[in-house]
N, C-alpha and C positions, 0 to 999 in steps of 0.2 A: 401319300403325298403326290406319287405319279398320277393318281387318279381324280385327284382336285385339280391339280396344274391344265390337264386333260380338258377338266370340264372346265376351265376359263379360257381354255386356247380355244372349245367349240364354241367356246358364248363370244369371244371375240370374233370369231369368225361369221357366226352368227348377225351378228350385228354390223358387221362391213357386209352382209349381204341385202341387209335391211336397209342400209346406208346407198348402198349401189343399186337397188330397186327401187327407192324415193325419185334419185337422182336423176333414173332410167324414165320414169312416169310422169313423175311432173316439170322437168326443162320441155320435152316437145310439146304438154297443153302450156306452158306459158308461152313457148315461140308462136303457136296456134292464135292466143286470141291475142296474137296484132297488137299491141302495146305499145306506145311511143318507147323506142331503142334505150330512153336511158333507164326507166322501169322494166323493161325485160330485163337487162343485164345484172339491175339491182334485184331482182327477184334470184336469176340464177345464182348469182355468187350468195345467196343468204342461202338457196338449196344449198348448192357444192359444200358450204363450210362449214354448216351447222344443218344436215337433213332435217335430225326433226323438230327442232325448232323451226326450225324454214315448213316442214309440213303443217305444223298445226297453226303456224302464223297466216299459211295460204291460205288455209282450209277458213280462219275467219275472217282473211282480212283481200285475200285475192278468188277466191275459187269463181268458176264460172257461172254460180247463179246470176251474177252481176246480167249478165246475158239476156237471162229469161227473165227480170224485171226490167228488162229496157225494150223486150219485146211486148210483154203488158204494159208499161206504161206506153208506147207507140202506139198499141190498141185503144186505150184510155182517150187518149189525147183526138186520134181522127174521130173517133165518138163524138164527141164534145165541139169540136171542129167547125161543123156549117154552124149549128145552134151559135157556138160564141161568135161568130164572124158577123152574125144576123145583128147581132144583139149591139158589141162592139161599132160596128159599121154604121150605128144611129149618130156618133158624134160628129158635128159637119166638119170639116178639117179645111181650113186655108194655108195662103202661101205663106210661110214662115218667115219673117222677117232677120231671124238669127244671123249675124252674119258667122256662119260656121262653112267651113269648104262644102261644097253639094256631093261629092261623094260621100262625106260620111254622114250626112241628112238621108242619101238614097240606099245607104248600108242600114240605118237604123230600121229605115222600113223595111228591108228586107228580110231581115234577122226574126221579125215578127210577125208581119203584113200589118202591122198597125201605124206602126211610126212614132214619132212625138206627137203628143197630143195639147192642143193650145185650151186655157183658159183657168190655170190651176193655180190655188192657195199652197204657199208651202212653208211650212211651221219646223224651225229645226229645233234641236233640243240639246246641250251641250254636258246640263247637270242631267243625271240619271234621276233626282227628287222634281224636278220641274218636267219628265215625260211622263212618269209614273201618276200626277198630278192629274195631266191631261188626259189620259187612259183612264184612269177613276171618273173624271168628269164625261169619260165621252162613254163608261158602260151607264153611268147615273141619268142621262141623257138619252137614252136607245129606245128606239119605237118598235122596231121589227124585228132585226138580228143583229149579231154580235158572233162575227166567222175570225180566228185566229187560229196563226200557226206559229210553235217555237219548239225551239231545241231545245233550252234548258229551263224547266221551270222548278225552281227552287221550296221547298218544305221552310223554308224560313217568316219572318216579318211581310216581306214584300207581297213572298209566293200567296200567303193565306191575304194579305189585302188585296191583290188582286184577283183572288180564287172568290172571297165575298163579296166582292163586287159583280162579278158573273153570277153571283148564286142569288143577288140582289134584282138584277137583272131577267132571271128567267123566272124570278118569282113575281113579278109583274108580266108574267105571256112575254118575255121576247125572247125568242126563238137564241141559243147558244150552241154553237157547236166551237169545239176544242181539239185543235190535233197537236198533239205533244209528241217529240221525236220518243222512241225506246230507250238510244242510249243517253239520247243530253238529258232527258229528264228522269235515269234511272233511278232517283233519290227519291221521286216522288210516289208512294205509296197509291192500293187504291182508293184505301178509305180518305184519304185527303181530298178529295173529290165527292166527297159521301153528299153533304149539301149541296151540293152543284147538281149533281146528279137528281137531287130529291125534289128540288125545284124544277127541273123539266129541260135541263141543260146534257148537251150530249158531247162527251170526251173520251176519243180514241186514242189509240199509239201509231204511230209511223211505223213502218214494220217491225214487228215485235221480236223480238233473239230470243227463239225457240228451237234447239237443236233438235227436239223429236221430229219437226219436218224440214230438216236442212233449212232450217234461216240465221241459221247462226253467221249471219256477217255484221260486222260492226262496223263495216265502209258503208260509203253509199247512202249517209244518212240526210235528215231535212235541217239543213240548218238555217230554215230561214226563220223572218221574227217578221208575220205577217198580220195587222188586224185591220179587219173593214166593221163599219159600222153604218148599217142602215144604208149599203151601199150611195153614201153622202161623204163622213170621213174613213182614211182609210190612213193606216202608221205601218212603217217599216226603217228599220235601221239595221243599227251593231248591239242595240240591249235586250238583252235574255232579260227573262224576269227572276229575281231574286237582290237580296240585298247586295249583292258584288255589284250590280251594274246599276243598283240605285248610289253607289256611292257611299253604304252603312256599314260592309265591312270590311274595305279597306279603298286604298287611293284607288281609285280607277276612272276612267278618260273614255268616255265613250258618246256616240249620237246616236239622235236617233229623229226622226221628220212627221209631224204630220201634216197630211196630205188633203185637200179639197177639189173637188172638179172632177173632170173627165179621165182622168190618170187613176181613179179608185177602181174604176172598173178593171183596167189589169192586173189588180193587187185581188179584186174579186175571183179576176178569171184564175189566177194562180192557184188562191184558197180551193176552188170549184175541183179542180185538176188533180191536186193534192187528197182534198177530201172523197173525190170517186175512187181514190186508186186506192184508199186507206176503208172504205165503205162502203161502197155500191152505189152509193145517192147523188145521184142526179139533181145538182143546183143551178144546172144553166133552164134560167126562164125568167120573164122580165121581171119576176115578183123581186128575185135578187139583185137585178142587175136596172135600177132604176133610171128615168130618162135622166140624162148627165145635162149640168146646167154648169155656166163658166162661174168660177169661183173669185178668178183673180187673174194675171195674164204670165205667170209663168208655161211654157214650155216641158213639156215633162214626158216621159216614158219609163215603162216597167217592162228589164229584161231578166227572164224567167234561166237559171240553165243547171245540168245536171246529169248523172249519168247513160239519163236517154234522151240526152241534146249532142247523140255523138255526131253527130253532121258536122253543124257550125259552132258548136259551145259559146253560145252568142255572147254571155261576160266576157269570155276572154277575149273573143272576134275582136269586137268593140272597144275595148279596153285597148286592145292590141293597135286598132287602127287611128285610136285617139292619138297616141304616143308619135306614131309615124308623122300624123299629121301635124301636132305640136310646131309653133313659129316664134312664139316669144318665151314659153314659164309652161313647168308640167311640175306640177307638186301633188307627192303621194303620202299618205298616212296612212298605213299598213301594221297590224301587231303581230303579224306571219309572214314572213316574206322569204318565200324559196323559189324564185322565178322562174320558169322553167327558159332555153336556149330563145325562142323566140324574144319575151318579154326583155331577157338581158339583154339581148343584142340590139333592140327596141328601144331600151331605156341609154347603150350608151352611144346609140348612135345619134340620138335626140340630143345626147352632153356635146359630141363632136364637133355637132354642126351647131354651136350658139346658144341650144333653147337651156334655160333657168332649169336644171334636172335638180331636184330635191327629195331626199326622203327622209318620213320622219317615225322612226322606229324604237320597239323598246328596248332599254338598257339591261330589264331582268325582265324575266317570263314566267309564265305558268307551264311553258314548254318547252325547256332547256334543248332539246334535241332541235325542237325547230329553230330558235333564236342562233346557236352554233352553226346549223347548216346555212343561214339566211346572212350570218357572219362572214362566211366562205366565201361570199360574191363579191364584196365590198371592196377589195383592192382591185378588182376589175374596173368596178363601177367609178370609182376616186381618179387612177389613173385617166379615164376619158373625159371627168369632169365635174362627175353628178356629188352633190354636195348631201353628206348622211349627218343626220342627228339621232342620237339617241337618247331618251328620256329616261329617268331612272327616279326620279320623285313618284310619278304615277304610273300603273300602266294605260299604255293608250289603245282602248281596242276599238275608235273608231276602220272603218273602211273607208277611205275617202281619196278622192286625184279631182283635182282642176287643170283644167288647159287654159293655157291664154285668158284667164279671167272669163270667159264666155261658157264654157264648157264644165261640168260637174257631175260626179256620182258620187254616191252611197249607198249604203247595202249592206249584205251579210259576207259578200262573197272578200275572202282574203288576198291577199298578191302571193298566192302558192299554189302549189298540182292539187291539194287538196279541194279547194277550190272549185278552181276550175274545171276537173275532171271527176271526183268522188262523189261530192258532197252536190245535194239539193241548195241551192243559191237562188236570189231574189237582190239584185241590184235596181233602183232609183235613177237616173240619166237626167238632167236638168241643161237647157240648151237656152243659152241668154245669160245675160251678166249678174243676175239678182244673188242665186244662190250660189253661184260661183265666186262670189264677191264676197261672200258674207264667210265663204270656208277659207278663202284665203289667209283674210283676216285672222281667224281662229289659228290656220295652221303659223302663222305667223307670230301668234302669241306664246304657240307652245314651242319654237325652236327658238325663242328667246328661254327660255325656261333650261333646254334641253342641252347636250353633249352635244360640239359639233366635229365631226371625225376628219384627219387628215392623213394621207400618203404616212404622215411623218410619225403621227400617233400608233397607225396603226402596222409601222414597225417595229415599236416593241409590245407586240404580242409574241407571248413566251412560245419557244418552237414546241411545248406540249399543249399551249392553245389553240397553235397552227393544225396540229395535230387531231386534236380532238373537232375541229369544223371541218376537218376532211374527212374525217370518217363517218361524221354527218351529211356530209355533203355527199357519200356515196348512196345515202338511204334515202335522200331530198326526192326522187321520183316518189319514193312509196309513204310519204311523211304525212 
């Protein structure tokens, strides 16, 4: 008996020294790579309290290759650089008529060197059965190529009609290329692709999670929903493709825009960027990037950001500088919403001084940890003014903010760190009253619909509710 007790006093000992070596090694590389203070500390304390959970969670979910993909994607990008600038720089740009303040017209172009781009058709999309519609009609329609990007492509109903639709497509010669994120579309098979493939159509993965050569990270992913076509139309929204975001297998709330004019070509240049770093191929030349002809007189730009936009993270910049400049109404429609200290303080200094602060978020989630942590802000946000709804009939996974009626975006990117710092993102900018006008509306139909939260509601939340969004709210950096 002395000599079993023995061997579990050395295994305990054991294991506090295995404990206190994790602990020893990994807080100085997290203090190292420089992480905004409230992810370093969330990182520390998941080391301190749980090693090695906390080690094998870094190991896929923080470790520093993050690093060395943002140094090749940096490489990628100056590559690509003069060629796209050449190409991009053919569209003639006048004085903008928008009345929007001139710093955030001269931020927009800075963030890109392109700017807003005038003369563009913009088609939104509200059912998920009437984009899917459009998308069929515009690979049925394709002369040349057919370039997408998405995160989740679903083995379902949808996935295979739009998978034969591209297989339709390159069996008449037009050129297909497909980049499908690793982990959003890990469902999908290779052979699901076998016709696509057979027909002359080319589909890769965004970095693939291969632990034999350290790529096992599941951060860091593409989550945009990118398609150009025939460099003429080009779609980008909040719908993955599969039945959830057509609407077929359950309630769900999403947009998504097609695009005409001058404004495809940055949805090309995106595709281009993506697809060099996931293949080698070089797609910047005019074959792709066709002379741009006005569609229609909306106002538009494509801001690209992601974890090697560590500079400016231009969504968030953007997004950030809209808020500030906000004078009458800023209404958001977010299905993630974990703000980080800027954007709150953003949003309730905007409630403070007057401006209409609105959000419209969901009542139940696919992501309980994030819906909890995104809960936690809400008596901040209430107390200065900002007026929350939450919807609980559907979910709503548009991404979408209006300013003053003049101002709009859409996109992939969420109002959370994930977002804005992790994740590969592709936001929409619309500058003029058209489609600013037309979201309002929408957002306005859905908080008729929806839950509207007050100071007074959201006192009885039970102190184990209080509970459980603080301890969300302590992981909200690394969420």
């Amino acid at each position: 008996m002395n000599e079993i007790a023995w061997d579990w006093l050395d295994l305990g000992w054991l294991l506090l020294l295995l404990d206190l070596t994790i602990v020893a090694a990994l807080i100085p590389t997290i203090i190292l790579q420089r992480r905004e203070s409230g992810a370093t500390l969330a990182w520390i304390l998941v080391i301190f309290l749980v090693p090695f959970v906390g080690l094998l969670a870094f190991w896929v979910l923080g470790t520093t290759r993050l690093h060395l993909r943002r140094r090749k994607r940096r490489k990628i990008e100056k590559r690509l650089a003069p060629a796209l600038n050449q190409l991009l720089n053919r569209t003639v740009k006048r004085e903008s008529g928008v009345e929007l303040p001139l710093s955030l017209l001269y931020l927009a172009e800075k963030l890109d060197d392109v700017g807003p781009q005038p003369g563009n058709a913009i088609q939104l999309y509200r059912k998920g059965a009437l984009a899917f519609d459009a998308l069929e009609s515009a690979f049925d329609t394709a002369k040349q190529y057919i370039h997408l990007v998405y995160y989740v492509w679903e083995d379902d109903s949808t996935g295979q009609r739009m998978r034969d639709g591209l297989a339709r497509a390159a069996a008449r010669g037009v050129e297909v290329r497909l980049l499908i994120d690793d982990v959003g579309s890990r469902g999908v098979k290779g052979d699901f692709f076998r016709d696509l493939l057979q027909a002359g159509g080319q589909v890769e993965r965004f970095l693939p999670v291969n632990p034999l050569n350290r790529q096992l990270a599941l951060n860091n992913r593409n989550h945009r929903k990118i398609v150009v076509v025939d460099g003429k139309t080009g779609f980008t929204g909040g719908m993955n493709v599969g039945d959830l975001y057509a609407g077929i297998a359950s309630p769900w709330l999403d947009l998504h825009a097609r695009m005409r004019g001058p404004v495809v070509h940055s949805l090309q240049e995106v595709f281009s960027q993506d697809w060099y770093h996931a293949t080698g191929e070089d797609l910047v030349n005019p074959e792709y990037f066709p002379e741009a002809s006005e569609a229609g007189g909306i106002w538009a730009q494509i801001l690209a950001s992601g974890p090697a936009d560590e500079r400016w993270r231009a969504i968030h910049t953007f997004l950030f500088a809209a808020i500030t400049l906000a004078q009458k109404r800023l209404w958001i429609e977010t299905p993630y919403f974990v703000p980080d200290a800027p954007l709150l303080m953003a949003l309730q200094t905007a409630a403070l001084r007057g401006v209409d602060v609105r959000l419209l978020l969901p009542g139940k989630s696919d992501h309980p940890l994030v819906l909890h942590a995104g809960r936690s802000f809400l008596d901040e946000l209430l107390s200065a003014g900002v007026r929350v709804y939450e919807l609980y009939e559907a979910m709503p996974h548009a991404k979408t903010a209006t300013v003053d009626g003049i101002f709009a975006t859409l996109g992939s990117a969420n109002m959370d760190q994930r977002s804005f710092r992790l994740n590969f993102e592709a936001n929409a900018f619309f500058f003029g009253a058209e489609v600013a006008v037309e979201l309002e509306r929408d957002f306005l139909a859905l908080c008729d619909r929806a839950v509207a939260l007050t100071e007074e509601s959201r006192r009885d939340v039970s102190r184990s509710g209080r509970l459980i969004e603080g301890m969300c709210r302590i992981l909200a950096p690394i969420l």
